[in-house]
Backbone atoms as SQL, in Angstrom:
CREATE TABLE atoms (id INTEGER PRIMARY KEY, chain TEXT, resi INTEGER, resn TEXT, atom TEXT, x REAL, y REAL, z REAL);
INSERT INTO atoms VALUES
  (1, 'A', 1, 'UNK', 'N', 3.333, -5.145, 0.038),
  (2, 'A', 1, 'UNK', 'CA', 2.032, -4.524, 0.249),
  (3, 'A', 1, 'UNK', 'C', 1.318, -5.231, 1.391),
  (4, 'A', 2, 'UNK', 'N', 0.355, -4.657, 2.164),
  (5, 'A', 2, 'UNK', 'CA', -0.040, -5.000, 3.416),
  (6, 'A', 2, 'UNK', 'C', -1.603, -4.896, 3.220),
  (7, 'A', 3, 'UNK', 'N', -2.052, -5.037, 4.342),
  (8, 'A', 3, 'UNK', 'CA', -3.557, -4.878, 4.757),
  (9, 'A', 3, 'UNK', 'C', -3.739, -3.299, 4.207),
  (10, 'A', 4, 'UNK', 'N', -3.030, -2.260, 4.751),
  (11, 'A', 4, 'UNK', 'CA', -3.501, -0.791, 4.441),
  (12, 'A', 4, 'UNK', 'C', -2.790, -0.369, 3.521),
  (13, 'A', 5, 'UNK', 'N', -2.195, -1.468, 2.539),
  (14, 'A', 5, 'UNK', 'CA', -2.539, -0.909, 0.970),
  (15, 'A', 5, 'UNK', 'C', -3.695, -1.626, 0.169),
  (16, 'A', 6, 'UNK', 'N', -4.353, -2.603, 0.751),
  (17, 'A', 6, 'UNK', 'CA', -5.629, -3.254, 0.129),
  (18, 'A', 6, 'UNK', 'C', -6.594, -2.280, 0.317),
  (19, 'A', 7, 'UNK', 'N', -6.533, -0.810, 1.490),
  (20, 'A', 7, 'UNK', 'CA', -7.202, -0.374, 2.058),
  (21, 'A', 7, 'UNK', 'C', -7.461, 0.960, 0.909),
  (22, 'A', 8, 'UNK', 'N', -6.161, 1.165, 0.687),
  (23, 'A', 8, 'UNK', 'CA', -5.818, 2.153, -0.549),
  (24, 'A', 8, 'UNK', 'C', -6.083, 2.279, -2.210),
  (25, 'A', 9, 'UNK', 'N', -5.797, 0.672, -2.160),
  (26, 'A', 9, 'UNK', 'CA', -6.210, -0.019, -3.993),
  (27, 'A', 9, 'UNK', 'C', -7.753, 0.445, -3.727),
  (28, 'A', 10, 'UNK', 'N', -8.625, -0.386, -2.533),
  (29, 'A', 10, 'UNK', 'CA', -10.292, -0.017, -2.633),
  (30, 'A', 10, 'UNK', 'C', -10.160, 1.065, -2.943),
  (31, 'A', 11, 'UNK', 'N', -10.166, 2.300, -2.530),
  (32, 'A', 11, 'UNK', 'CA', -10.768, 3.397, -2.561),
  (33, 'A', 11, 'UNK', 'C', -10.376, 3.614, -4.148),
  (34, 'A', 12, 'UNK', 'N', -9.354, 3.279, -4.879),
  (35, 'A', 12, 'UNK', 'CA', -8.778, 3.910, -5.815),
  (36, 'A', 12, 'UNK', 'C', -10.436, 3.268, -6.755),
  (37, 'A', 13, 'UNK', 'N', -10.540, 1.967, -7.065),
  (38, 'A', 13, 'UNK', 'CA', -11.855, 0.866, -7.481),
  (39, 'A', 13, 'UNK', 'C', -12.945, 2.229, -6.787),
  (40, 'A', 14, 'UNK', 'N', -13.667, 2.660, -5.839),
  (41, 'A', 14, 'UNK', 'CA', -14.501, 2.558, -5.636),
  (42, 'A', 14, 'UNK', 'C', -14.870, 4.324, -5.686),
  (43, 'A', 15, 'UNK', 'N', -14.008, 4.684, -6.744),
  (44, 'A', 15, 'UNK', 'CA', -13.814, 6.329, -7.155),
  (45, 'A', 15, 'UNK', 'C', -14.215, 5.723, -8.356),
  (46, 'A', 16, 'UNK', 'N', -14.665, 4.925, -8.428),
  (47, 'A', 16, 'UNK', 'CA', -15.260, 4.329, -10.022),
  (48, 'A', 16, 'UNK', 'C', -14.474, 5.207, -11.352),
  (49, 'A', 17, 'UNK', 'N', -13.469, 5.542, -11.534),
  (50, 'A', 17, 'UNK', 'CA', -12.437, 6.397, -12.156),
  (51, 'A', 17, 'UNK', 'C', -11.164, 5.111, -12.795),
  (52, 'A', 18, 'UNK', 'N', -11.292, 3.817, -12.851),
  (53, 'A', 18, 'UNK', 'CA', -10.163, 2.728, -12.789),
  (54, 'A', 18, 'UNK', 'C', -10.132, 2.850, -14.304),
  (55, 'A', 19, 'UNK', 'N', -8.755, 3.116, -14.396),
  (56, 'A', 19, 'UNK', 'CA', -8.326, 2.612, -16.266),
  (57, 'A', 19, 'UNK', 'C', -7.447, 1.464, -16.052),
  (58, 'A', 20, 'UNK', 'N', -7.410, 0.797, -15.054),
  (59, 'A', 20, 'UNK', 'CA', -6.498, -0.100, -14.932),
  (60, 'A', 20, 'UNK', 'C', -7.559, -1.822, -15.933),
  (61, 'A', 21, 'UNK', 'N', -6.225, -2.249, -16.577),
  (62, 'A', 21, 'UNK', 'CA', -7.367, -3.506, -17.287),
  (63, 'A', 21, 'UNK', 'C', -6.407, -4.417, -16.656),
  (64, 'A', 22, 'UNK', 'N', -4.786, -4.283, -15.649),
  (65, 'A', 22, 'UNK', 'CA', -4.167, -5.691, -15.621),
  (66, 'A', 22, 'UNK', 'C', -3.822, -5.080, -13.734),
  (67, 'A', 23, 'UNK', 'N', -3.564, -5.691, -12.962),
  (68, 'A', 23, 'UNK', 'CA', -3.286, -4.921, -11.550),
  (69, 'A', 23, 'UNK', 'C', -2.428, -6.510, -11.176),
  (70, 'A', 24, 'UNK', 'N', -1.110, -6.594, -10.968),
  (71, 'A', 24, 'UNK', 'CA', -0.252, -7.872, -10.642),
  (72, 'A', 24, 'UNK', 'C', 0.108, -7.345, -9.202),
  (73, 'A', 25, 'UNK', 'N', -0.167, -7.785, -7.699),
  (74, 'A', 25, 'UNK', 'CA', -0.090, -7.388, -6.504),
  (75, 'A', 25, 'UNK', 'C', 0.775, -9.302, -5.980),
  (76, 'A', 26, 'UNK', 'N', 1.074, -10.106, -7.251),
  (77, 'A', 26, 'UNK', 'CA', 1.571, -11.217, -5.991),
  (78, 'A', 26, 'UNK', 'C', 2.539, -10.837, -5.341),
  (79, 'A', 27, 'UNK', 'N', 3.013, -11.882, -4.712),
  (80, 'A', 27, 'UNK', 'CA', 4.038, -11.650, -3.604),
  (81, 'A', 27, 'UNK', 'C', 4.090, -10.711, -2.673),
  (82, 'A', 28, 'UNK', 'N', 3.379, -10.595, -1.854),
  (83, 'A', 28, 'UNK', 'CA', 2.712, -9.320, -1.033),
  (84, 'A', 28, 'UNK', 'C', 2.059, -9.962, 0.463),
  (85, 'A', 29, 'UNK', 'N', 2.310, -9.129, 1.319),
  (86, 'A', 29, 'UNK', 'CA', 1.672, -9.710, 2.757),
  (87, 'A', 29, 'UNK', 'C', 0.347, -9.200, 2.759),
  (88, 'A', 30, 'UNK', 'N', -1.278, -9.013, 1.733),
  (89, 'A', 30, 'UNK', 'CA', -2.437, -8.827, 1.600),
  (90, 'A', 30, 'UNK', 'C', -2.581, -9.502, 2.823),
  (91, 'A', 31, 'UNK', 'N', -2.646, -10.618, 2.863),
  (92, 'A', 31, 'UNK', 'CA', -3.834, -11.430, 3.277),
  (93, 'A', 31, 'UNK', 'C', -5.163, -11.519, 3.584),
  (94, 'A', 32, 'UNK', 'N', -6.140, -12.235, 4.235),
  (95, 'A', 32, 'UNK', 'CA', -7.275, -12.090, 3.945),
  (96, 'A', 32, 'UNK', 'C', -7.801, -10.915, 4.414),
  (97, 'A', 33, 'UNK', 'N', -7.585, -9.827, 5.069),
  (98, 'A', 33, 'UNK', 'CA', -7.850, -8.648, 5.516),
  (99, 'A', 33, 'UNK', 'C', -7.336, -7.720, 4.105),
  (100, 'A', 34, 'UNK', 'N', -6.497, -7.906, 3.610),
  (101, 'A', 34, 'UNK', 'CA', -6.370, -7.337, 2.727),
  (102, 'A', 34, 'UNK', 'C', -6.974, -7.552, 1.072),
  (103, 'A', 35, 'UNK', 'N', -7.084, -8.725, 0.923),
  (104, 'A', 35, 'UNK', 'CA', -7.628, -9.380, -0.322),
  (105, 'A', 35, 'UNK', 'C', -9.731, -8.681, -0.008),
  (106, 'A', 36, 'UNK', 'N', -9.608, -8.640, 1.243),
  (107, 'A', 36, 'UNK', 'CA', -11.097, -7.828, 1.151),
  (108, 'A', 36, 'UNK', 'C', -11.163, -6.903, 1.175),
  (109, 'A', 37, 'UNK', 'N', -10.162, -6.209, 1.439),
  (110, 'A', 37, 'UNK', 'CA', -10.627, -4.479, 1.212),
  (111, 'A', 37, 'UNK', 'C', -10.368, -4.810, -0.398),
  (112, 'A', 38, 'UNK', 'N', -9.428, -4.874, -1.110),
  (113, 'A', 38, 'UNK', 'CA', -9.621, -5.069, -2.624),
  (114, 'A', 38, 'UNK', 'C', -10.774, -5.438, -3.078),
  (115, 'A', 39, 'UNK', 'N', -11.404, -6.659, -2.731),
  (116, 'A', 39, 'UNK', 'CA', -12.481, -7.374, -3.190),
  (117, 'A', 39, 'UNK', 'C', -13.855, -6.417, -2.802),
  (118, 'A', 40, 'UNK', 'N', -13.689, -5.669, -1.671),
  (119, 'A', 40, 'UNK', 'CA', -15.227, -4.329, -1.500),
  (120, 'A', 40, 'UNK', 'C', -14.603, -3.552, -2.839),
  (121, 'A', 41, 'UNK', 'N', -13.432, -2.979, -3.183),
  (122, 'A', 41, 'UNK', 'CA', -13.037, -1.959, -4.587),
  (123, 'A', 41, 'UNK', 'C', -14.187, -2.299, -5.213),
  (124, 'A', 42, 'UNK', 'N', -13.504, -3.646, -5.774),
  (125, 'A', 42, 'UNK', 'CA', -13.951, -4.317, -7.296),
  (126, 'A', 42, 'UNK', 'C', -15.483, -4.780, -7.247),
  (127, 'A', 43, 'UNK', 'N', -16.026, -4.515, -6.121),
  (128, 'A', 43, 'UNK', 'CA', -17.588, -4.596, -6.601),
  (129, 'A', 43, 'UNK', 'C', -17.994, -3.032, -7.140),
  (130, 'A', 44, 'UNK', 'N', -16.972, -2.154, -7.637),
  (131, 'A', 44, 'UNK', 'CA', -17.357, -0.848, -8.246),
  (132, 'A', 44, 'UNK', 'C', -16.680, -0.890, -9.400),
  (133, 'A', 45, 'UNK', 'N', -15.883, -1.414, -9.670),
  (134, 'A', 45, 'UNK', 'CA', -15.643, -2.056, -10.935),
  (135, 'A', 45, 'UNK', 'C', -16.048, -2.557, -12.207),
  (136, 'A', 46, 'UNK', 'N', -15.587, -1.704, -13.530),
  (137, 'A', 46, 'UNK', 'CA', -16.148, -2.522, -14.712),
  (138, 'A', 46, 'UNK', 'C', -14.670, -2.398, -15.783),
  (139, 'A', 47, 'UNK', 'N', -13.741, -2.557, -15.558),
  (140, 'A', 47, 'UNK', 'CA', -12.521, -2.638, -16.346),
  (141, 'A', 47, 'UNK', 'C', -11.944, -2.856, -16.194),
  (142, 'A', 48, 'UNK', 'N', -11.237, -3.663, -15.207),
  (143, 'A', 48, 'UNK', 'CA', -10.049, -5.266, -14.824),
  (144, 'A', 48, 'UNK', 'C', -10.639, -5.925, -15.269),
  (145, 'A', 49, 'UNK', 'N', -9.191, -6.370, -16.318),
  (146, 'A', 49, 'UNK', 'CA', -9.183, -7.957, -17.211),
  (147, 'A', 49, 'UNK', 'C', -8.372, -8.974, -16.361),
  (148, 'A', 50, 'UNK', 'N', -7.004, -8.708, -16.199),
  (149, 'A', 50, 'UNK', 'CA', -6.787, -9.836, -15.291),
  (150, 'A', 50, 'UNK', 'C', -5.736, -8.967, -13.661),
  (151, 'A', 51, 'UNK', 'N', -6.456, -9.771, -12.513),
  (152, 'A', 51, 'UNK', 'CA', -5.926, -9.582, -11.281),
  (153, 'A', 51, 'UNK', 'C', -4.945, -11.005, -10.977),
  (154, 'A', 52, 'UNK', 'N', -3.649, -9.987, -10.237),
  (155, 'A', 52, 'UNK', 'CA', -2.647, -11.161, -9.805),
  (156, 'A', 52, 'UNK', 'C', -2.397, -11.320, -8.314),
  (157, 'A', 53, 'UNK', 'N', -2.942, -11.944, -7.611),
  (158, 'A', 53, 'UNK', 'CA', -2.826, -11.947, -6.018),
  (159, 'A', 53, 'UNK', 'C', -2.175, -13.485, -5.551),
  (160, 'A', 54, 'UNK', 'N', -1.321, -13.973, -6.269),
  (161, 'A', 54, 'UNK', 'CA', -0.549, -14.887, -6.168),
  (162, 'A', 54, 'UNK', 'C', 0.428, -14.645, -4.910),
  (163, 'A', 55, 'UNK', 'N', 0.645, -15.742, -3.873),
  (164, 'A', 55, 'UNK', 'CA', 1.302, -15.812, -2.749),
  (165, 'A', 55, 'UNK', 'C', 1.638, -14.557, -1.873),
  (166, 'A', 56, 'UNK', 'N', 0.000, -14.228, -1.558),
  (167, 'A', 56, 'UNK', 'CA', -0.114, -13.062, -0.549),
  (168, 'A', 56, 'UNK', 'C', -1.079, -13.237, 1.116),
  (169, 'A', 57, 'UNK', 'N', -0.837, -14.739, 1.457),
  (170, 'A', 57, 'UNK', 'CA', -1.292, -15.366, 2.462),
  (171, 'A', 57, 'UNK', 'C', -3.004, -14.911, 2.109),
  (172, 'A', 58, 'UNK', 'N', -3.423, -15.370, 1.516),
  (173, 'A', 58, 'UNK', 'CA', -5.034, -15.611, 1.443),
  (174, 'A', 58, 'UNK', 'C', -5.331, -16.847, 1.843),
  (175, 'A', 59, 'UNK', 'N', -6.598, -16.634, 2.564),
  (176, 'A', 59, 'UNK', 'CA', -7.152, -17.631, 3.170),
  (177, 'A', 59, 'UNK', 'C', -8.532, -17.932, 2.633),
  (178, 'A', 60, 'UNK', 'N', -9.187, -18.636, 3.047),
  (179, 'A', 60, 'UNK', 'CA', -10.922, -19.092, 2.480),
  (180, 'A', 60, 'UNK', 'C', -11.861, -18.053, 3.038),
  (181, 'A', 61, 'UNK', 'N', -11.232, -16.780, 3.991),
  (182, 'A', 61, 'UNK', 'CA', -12.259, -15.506, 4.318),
  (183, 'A', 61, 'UNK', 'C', -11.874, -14.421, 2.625),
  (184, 'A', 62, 'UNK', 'N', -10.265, -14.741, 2.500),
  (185, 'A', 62, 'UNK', 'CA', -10.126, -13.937, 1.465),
  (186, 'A', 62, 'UNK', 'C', -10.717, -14.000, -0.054),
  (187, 'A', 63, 'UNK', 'N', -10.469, -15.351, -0.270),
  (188, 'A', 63, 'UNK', 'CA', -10.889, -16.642, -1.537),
  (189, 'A', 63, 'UNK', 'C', -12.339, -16.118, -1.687),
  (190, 'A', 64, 'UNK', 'N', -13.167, -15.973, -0.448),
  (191, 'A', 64, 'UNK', 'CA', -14.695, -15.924, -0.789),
  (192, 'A', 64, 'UNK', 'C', -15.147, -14.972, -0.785),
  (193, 'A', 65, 'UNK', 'N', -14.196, -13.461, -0.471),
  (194, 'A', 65, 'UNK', 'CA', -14.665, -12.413, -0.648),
  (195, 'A', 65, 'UNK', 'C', -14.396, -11.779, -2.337),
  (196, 'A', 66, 'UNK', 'N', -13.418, -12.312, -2.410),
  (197, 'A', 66, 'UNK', 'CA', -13.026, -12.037, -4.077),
  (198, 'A', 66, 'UNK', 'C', -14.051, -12.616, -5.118),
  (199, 'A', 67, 'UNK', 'N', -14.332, -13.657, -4.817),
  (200, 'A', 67, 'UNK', 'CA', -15.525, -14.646, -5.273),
  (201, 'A', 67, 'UNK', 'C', -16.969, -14.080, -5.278),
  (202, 'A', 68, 'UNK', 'N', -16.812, -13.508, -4.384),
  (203, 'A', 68, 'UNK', 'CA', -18.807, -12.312, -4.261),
  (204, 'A', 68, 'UNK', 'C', -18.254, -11.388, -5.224),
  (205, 'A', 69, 'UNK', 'N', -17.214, -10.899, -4.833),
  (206, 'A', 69, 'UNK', 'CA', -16.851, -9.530, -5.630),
  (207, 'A', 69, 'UNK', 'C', -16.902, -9.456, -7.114),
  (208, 'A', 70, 'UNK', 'N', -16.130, -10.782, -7.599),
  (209, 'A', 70, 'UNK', 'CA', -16.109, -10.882, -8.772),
  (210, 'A', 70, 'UNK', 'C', -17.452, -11.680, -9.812),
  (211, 'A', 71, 'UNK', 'N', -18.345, -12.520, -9.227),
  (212, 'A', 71, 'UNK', 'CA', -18.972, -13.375, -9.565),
  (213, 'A', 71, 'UNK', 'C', -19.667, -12.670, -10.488),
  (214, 'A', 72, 'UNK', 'N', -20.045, -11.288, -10.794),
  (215, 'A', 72, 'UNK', 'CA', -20.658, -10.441, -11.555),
  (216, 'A', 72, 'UNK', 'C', -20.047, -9.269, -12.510),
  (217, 'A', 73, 'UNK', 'N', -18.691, -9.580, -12.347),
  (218, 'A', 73, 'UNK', 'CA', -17.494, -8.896, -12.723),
  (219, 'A', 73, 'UNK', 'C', -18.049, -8.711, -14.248),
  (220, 'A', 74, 'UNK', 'N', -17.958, -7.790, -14.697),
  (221, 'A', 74, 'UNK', 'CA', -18.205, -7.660, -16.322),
  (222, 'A', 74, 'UNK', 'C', -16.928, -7.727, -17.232),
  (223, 'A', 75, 'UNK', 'N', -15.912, -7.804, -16.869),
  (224, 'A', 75, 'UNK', 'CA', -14.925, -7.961, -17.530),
  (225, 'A', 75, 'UNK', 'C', -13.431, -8.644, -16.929),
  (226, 'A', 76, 'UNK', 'N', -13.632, -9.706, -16.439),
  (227, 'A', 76, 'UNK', 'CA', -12.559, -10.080, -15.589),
  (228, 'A', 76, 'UNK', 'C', -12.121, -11.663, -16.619),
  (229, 'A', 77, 'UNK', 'N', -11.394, -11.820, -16.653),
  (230, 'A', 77, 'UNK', 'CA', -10.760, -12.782, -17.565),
  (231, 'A', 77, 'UNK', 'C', -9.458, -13.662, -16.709),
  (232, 'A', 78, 'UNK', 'N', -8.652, -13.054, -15.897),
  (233, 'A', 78, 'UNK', 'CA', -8.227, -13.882, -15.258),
  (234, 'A', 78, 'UNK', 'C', -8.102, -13.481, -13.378),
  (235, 'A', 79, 'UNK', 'N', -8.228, -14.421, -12.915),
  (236, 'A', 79, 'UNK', 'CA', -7.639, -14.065, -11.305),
  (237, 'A', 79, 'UNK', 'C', -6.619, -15.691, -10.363),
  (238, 'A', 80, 'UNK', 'N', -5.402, -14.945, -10.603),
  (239, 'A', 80, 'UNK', 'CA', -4.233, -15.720, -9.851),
  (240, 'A', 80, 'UNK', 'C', -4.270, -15.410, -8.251),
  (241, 'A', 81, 'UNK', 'N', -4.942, -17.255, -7.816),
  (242, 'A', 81, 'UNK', 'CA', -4.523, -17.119, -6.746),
  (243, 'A', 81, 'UNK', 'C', -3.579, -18.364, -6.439),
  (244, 'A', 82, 'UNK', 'N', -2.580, -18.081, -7.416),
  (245, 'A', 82, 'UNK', 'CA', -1.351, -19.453, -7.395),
  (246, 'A', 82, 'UNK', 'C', -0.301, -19.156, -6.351),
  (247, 'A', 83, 'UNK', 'N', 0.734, -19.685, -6.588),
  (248, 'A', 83, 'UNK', 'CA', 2.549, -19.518, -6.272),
  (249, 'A', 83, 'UNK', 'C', 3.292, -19.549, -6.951),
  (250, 'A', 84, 'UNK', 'N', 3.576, -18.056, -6.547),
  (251, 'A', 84, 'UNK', 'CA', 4.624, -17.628, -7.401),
  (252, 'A', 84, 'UNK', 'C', 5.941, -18.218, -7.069),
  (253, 'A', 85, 'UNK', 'N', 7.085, -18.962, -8.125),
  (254, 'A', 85, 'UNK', 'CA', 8.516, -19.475, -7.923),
  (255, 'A', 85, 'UNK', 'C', 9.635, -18.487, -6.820),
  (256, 'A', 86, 'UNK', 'N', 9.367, -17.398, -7.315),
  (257, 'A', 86, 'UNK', 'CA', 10.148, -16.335, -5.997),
  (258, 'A', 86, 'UNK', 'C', 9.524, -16.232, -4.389),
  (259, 'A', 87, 'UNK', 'N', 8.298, -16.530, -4.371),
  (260, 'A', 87, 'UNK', 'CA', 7.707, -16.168, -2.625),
  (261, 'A', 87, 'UNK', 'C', 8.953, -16.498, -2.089),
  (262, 'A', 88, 'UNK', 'N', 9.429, -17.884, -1.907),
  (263, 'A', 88, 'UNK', 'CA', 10.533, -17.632, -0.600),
  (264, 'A', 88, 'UNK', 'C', 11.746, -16.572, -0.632),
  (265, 'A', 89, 'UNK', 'N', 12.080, -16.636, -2.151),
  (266, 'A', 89, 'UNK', 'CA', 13.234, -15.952, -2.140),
  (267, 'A', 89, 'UNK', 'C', 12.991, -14.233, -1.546),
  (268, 'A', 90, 'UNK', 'N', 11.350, -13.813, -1.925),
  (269, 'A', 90, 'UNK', 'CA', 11.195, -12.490, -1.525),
  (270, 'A', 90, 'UNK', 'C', 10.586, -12.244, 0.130),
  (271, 'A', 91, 'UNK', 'N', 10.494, -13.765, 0.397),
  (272, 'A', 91, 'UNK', 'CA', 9.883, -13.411, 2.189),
  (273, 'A', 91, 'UNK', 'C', 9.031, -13.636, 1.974),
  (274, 'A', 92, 'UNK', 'N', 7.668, -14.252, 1.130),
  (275, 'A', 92, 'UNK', 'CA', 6.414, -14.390, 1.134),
  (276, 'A', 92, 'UNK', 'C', 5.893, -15.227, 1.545),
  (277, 'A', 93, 'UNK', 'N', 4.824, -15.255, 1.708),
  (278, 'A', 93, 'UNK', 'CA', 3.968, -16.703, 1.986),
  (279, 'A', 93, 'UNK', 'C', 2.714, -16.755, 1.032),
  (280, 'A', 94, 'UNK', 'N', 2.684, -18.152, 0.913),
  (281, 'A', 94, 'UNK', 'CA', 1.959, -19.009, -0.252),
  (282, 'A', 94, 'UNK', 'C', 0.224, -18.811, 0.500),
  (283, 'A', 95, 'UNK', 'N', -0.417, -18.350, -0.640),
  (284, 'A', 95, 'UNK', 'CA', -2.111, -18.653, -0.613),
  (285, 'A', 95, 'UNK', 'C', -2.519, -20.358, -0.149),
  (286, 'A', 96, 'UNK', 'N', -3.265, -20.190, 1.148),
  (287, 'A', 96, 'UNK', 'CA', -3.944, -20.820, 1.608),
  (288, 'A', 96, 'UNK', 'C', -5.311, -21.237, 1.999),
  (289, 'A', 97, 'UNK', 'N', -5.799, -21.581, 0.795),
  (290, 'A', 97, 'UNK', 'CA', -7.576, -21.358, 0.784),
  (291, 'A', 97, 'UNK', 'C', -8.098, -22.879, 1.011),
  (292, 'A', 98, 'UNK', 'N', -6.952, -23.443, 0.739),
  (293, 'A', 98, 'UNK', 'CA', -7.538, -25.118, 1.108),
  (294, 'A', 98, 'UNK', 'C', -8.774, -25.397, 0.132),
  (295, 'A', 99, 'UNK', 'N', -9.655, -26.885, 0.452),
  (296, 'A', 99, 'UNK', 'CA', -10.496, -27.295, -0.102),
  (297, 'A', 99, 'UNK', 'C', -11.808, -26.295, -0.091),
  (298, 'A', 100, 'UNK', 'N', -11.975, -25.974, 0.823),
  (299, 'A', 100, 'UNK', 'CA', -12.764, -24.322, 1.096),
  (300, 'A', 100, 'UNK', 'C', -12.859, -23.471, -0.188),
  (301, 'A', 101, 'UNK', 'N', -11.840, -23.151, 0.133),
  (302, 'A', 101, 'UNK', 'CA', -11.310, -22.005, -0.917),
  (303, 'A', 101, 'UNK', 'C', -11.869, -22.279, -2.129),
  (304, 'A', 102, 'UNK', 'N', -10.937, -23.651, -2.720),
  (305, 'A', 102, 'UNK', 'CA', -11.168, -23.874, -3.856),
  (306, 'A', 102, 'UNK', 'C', -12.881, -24.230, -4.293),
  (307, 'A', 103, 'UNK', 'N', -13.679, -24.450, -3.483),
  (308, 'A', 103, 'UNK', 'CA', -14.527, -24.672, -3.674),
  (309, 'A', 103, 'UNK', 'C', -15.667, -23.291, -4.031),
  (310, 'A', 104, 'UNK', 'N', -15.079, -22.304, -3.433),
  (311, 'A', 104, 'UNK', 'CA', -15.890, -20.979, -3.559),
  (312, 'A', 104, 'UNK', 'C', -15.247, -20.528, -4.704),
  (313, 'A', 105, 'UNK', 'N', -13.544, -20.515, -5.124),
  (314, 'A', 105, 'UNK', 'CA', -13.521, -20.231, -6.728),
  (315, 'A', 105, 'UNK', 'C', -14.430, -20.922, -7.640),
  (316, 'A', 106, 'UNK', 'N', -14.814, -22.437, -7.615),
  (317, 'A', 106, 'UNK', 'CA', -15.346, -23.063, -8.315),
  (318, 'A', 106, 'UNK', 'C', -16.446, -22.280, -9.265),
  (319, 'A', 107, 'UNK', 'N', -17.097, -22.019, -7.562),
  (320, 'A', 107, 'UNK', 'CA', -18.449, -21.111, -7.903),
  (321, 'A', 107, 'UNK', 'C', -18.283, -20.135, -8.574),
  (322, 'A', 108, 'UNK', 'N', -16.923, -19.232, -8.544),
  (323, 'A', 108, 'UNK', 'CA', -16.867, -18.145, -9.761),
  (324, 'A', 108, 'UNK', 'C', -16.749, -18.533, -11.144),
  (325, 'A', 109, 'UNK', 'N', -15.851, -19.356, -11.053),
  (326, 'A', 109, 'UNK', 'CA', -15.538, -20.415, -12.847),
  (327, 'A', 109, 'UNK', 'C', -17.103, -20.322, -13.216),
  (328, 'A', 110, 'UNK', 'N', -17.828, -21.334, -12.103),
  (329, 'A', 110, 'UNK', 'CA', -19.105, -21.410, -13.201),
  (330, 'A', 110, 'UNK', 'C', -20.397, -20.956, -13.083),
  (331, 'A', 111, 'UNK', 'N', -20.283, -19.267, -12.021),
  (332, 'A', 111, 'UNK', 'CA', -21.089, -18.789, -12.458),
  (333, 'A', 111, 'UNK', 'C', -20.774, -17.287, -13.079),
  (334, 'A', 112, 'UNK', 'N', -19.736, -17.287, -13.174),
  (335, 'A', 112, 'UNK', 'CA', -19.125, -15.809, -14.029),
  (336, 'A', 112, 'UNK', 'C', -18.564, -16.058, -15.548),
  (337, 'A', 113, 'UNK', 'N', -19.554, -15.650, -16.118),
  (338, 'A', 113, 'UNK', 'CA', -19.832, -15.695, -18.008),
  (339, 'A', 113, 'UNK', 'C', -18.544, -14.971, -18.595),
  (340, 'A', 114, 'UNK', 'N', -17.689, -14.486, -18.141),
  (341, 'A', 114, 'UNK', 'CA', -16.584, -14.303, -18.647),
  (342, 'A', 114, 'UNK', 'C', -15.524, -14.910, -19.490);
């Protein structure tokens, strides 16, 4: 999956129509162009429980757009932005949000009541 399927997931989120409660997208070339068109979806969002965006080259533009998106999330319970054991074997590359990054998840941990 690429940038212009992040482009595609939004619109699907922002038809406010989502029965989806689990959406697993790791191992995927998103990256931060793509992790934000997802992350504009899901501010229309009220029924993802857990998102998987594990080793899809995210960066600290991507990390902090997911982070606005979700910080008010009414029902979000988990979001993987790990590494997955297969990335190399499938061609992927590993999430890179650095100290950055992690610092703007922080802010979701503790300000999203979930």
């Amino acid at each position: 999956l690429t940038v212009k399927s992040g482009h595609i997931i939004r619109l699907h989120f922002e038809q406010n129509d989502n029965h989806l409660e689990s959406l697993y997208l790791s191992c995927n070339a998103l990256g931060d162009a793509g992790s934000c068109e997802i992350a504009s979806g899901l501010k229309h969002d009220k029924r993802l429980k857990r998102l998987g965006l594990a080793s899809n080259c995210i960066g600290v533009e991507g990390a902090r757009a997911l982070v606005d998106a979700l910080v008010d999330h009414a029902s979000l319970q988990q979001l993987n932005l790990g590494y997955m054991k297969a990335t190399i074997l499938l061609g992927g590359l590993d999430n890179v949000i650095g100290d950055e990054g992690a610092t703007e998840i922080s802010r979701l941990i503790r300000l999203n009541k979930q």
